[in-house]
DSSP file (Angstrom, degrees, kcal/mol; ACC not computed):
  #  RESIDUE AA STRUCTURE BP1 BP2  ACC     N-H-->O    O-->H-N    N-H-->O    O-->H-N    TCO  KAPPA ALPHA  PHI   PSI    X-CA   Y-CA   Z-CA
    1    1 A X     >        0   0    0      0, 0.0     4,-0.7     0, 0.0     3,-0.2   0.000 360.0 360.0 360.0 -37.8  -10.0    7.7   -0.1
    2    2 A X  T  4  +     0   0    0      1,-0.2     3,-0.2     2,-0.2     4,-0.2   0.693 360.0  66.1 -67.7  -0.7   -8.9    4.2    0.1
    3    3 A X  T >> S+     0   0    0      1,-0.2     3,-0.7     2,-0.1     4,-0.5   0.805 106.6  45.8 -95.0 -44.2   -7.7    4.1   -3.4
    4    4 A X  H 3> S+     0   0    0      1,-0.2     4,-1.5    -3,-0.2    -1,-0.2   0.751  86.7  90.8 -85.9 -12.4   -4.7    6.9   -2.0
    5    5 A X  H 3X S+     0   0    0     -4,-0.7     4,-1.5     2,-0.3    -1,-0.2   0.707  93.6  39.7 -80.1 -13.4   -3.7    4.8    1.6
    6    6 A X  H X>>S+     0   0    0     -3,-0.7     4,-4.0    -4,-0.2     3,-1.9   0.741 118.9  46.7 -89.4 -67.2   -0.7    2.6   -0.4
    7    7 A X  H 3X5S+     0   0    0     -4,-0.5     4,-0.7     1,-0.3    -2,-0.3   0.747 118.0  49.7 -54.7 -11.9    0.3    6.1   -2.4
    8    8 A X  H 3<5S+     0   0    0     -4,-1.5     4,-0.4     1,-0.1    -1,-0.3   0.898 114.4  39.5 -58.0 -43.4    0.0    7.5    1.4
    9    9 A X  H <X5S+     0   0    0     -3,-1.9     4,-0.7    -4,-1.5    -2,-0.2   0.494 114.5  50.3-107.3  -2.8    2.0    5.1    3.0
   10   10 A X  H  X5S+     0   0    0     -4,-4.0     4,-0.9     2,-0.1    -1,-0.2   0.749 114.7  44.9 -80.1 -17.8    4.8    4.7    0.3
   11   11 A X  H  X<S+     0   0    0     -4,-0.7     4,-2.4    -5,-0.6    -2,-0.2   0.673 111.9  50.2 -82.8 -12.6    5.3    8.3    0.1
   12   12 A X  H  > S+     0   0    0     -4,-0.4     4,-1.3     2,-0.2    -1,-0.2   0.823 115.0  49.1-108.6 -43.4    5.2    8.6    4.1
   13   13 A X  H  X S+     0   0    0     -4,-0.7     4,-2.6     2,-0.2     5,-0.2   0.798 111.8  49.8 -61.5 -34.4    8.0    5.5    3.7
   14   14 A X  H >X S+     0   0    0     -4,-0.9     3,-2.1     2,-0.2     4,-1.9   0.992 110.8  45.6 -63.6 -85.2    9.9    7.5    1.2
   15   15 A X  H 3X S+     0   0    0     -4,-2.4     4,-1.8     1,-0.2    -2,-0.2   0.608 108.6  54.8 -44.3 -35.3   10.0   10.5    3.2
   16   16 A X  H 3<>S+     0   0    0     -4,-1.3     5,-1.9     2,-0.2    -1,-0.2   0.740 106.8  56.1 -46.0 -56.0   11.0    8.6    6.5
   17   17 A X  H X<5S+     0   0    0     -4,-2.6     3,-0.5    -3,-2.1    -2,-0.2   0.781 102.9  52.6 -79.2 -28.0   13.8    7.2    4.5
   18   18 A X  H 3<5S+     0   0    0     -4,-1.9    -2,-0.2     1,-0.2    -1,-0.2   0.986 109.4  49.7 -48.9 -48.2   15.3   10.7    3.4
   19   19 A X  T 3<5S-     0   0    0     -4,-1.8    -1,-0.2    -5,-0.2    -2,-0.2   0.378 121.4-106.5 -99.4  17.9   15.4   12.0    6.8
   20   20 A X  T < 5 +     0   0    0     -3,-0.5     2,-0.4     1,-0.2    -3,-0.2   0.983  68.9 139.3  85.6  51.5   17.2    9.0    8.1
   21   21 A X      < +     0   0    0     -5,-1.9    -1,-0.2     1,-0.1     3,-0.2  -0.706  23.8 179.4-153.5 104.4   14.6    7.2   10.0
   22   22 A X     >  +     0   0    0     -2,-0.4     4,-0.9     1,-0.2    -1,-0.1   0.601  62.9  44.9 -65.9 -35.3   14.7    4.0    9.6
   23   23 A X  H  > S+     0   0    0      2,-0.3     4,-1.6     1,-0.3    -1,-0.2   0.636 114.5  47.6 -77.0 -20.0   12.2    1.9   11.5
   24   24 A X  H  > S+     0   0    0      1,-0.2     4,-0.6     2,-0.2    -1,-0.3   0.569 115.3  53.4 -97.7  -4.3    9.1    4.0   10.7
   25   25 A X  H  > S+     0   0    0     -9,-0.2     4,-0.9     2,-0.2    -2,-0.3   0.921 112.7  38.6 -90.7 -24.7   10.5    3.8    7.1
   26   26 A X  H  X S+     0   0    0     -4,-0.9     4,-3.2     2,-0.2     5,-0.2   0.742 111.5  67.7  45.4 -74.3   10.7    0.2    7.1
   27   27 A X  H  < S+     0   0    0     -4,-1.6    -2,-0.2     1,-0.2     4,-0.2   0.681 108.7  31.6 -23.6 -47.9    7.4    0.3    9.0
   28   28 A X  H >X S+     0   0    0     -4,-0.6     4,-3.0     2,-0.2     3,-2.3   0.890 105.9  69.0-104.8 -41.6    5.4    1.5    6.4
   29   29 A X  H 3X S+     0   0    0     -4,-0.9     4,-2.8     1,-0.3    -2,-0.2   0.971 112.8  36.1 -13.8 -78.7    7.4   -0.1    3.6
   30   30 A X  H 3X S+     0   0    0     -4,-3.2     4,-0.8     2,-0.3    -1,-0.3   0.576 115.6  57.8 -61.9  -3.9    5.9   -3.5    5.1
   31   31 A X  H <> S+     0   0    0     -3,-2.3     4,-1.2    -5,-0.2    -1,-0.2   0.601 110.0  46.9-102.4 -32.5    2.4   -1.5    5.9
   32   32 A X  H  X S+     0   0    0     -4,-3.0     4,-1.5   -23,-0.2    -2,-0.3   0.972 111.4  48.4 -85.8 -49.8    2.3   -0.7    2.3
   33   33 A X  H  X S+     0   0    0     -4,-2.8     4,-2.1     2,-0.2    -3,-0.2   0.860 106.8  51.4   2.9 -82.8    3.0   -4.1    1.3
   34   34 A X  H  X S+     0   0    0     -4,-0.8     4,-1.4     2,-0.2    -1,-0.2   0.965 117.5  48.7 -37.8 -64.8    0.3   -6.0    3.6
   35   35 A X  H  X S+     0   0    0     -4,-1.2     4,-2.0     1,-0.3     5,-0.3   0.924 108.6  46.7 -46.7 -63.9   -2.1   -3.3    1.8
   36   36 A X  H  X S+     0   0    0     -4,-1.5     4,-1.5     2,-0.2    -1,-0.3   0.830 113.3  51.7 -56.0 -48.9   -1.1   -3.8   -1.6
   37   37 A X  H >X S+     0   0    0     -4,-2.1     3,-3.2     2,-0.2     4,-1.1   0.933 109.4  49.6 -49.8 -91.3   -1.4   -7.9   -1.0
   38   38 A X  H >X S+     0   0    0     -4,-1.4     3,-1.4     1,-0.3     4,-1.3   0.395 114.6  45.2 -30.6 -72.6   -5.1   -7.7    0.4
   39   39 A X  H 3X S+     0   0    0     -4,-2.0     4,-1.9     1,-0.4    -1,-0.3   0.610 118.3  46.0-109.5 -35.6   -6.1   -5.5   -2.6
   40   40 A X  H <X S+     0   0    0     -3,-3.2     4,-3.1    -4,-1.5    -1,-0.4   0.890 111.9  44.7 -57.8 -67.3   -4.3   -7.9   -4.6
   41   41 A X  H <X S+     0   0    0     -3,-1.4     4,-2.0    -4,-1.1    -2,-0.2   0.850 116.3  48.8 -68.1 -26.8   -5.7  -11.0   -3.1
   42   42 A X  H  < S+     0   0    0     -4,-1.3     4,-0.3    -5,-0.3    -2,-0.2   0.944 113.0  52.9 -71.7 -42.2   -9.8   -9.4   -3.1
   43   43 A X  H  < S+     0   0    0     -4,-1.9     3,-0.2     2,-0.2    -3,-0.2   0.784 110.1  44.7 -58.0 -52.5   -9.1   -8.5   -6.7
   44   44 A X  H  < S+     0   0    0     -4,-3.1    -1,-0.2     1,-0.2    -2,-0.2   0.832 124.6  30.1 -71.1 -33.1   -8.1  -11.8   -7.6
   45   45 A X  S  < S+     0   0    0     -4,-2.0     2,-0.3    -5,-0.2    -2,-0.2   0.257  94.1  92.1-118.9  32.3  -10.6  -13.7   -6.0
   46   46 A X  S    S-     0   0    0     -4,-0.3     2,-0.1    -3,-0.2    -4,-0.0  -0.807  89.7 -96.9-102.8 143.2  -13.6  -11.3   -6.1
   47   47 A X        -     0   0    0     -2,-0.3     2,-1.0     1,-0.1    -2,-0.1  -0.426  34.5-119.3 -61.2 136.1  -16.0  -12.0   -9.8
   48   48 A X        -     0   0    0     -4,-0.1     2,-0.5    -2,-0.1    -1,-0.1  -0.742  28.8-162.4-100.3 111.2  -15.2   -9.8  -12.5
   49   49 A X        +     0   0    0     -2,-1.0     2,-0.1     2,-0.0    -1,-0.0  -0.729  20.1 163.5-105.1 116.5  -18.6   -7.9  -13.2
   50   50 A X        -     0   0    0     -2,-0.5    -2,-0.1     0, 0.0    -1,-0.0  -0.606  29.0-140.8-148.2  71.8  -18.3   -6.3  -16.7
   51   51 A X              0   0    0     -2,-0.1    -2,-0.0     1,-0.1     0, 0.0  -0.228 360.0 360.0 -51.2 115.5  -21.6   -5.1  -18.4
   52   52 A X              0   0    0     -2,-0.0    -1,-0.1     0, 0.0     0, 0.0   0.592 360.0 360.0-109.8 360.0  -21.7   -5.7  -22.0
C-alpha cells in the first residue's frame, strides 16, 4: 500500500489541477515530492541485500 501513496498523490494533484484548484494541486504536487525524496534518500543509503 505504500508503494501506491506517490501514484495516489500525483493523480490526486493531477486531478485538482483539471478542475481548477490550485492550492490543493500544488499541495500535493510538493506532498508527492517530499515522498518521492525520503524513498529516494532510504534507498540510497539503506545496504543493498542481493542473494546470490
Amino acid at each position: 500500500m505504500v508503494m501506491m501513496l506517490p501514484f495516489v498523490t500525483g493523480t490526486l494533484a493531477v486531478w485538482f489541477g483539471l478542475v481548477g484548484r490550485r492550492r490543493p494541486c500544488v499541495t500535493f504536487w510538493l506532498l508527492t515530492l517530499v515522498i518521492f525524496a525520503a524513498w529516494c534518500n532510504y534507498h540510497m543509503t539503506s545496504p543493498l541485500a542481493l542473494s546470490l
